[in-house]
C-alpha positions in Angstrom: -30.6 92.4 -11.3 -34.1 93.5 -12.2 -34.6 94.4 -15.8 -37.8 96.1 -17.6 -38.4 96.5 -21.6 -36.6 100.0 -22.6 -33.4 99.4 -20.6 -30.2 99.4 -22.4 -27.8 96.5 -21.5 -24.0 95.4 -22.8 -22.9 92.1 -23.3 -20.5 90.8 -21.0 -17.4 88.2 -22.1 -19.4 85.1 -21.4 -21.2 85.1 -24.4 -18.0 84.4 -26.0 -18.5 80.9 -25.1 -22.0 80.4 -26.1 -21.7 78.1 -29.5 -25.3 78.9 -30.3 -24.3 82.7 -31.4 -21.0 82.5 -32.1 -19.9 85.2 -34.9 -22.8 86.9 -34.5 -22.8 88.2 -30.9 -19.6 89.1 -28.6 -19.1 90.7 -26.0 -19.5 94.5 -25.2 -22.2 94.6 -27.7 -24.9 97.3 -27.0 -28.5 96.4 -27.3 -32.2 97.1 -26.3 -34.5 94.5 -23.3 -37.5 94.5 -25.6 -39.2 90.8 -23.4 -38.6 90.3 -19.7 -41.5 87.0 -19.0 -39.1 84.2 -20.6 -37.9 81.7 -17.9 -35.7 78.8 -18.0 -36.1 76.5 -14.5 -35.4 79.7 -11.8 -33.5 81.7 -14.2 -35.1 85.1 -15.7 -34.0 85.3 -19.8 -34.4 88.2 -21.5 -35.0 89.3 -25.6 -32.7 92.2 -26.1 -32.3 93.3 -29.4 -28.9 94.1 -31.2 -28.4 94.9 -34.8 -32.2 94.0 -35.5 -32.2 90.6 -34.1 -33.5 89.5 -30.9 -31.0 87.4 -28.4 -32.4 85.2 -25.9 -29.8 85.7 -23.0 -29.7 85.1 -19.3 -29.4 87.7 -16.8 -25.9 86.6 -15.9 -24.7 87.2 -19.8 -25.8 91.1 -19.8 -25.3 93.9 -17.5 -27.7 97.5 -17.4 -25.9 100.3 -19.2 -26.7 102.7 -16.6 -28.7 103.2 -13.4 -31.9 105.4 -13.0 -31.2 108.3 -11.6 
């Protein structure tokens, strides 16, 4: 999944499990990819902002709201 700044994304259940946010992110949350460079070894980590703070989170923890048309 290729992401750019702008697009809208949703959390998806495996942030659940993530200790580091825990009671302040779950899933099905809506937010806004606002960075896209982050990397962490091969994996692409993006900044998407919900409720005004920025979340660090790998591609395989968000999904695109919707598709261009």
């Amino acid at each position: 999944m290729e992401l750019k700044e702008g697009d809208l994304v949703v959390t998806l259940p495996k942030v659940d499990k993530v200790k580091s946010v825990l009671g302040k992110l779950g899933h099905d949350m809506l937010g806004v990819v606002v960075e896209t460079s982050p990397r962490f070894d091969t994996m692409a980590v993006y900044g998407v902002l919900i409720d005004g703070e920025v979340f660090y989170l790998f591609e395989d923890e968000i999904e695109k709201v919707e598709e261009e048309c």
